[in-house]
C-alpha positions in Angstrom: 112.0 227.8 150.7 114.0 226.3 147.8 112.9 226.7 144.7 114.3 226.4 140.8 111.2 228.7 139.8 113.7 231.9 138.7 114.9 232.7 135.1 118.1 235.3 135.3 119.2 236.5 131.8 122.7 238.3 131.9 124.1 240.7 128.8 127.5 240.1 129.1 129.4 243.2 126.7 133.1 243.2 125.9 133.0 239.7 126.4 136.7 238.6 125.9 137.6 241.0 128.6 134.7 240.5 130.8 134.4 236.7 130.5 136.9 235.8 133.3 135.3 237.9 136.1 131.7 236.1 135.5 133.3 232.6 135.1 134.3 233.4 138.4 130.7 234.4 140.2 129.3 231.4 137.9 131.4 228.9 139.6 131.3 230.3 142.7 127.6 229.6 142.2 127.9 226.7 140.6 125.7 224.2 143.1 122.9 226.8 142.1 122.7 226.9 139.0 120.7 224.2 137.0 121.1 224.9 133.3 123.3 227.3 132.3 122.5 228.6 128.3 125.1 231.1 126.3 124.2 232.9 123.0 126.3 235.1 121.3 127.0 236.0 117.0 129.1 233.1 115.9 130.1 232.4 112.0 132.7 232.4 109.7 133.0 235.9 109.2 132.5 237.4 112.8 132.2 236.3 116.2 130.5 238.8 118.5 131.8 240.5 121.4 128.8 240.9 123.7 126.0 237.8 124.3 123.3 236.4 126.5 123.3 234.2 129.2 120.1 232.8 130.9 120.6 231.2 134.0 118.2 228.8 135.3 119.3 228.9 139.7 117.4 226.8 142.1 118.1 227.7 146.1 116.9 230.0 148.8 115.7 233.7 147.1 117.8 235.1 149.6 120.8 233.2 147.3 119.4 233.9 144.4 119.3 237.9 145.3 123.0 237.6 146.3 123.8 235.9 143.1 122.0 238.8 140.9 124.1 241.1 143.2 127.0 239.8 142.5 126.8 239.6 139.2 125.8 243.2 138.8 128.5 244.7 140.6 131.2 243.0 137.7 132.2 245.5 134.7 130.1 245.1 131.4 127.2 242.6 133.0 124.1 243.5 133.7 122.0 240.8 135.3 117.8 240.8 135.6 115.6 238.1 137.7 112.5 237.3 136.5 110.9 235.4 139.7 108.0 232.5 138.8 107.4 231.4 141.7 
């Protein structure tokens, strides 16, 4: 059964180095995923090197599984679904 009842939050660390492999799985993904939201330490002074993502993907669970997957298995992300269905 589709659904878009799933929240997946992502810590993304080293994220100049990191960000290129994830762009990657996000677009691969990309038909999936309804609202995509980025935070990270921005200001004048510093801009952080690690972040959060939250995901909001609607599809099959099976897809959504395989998306948390995928983006577990890439260097510095580490990727948790919260299922509210």
């Amino acid at each position: 059964m589709m659904s878009c009842y799933y929240i997946v939050g992502l810590r993304l660390d080293n994220r100049t180095h990191n960000a290129a492999k994830l762009q990657e799985v996000l677009t691969n993904n990309g038909c999936n995923i309804k609202v995509r939201l980025g935070l990270h330490e921005a200001s004048e002074d510093v801009c952080a090197n690690d972040g959060l993502i939250i995901l909001q993907p609607c599809g099959e669970k099976k897809d959504i599984d395989k998306l948390v997957e995928n983006l577990n298995a890439l260097d510095g992300v580490k990727a948790k679904l919260m299922d509210l269905n």
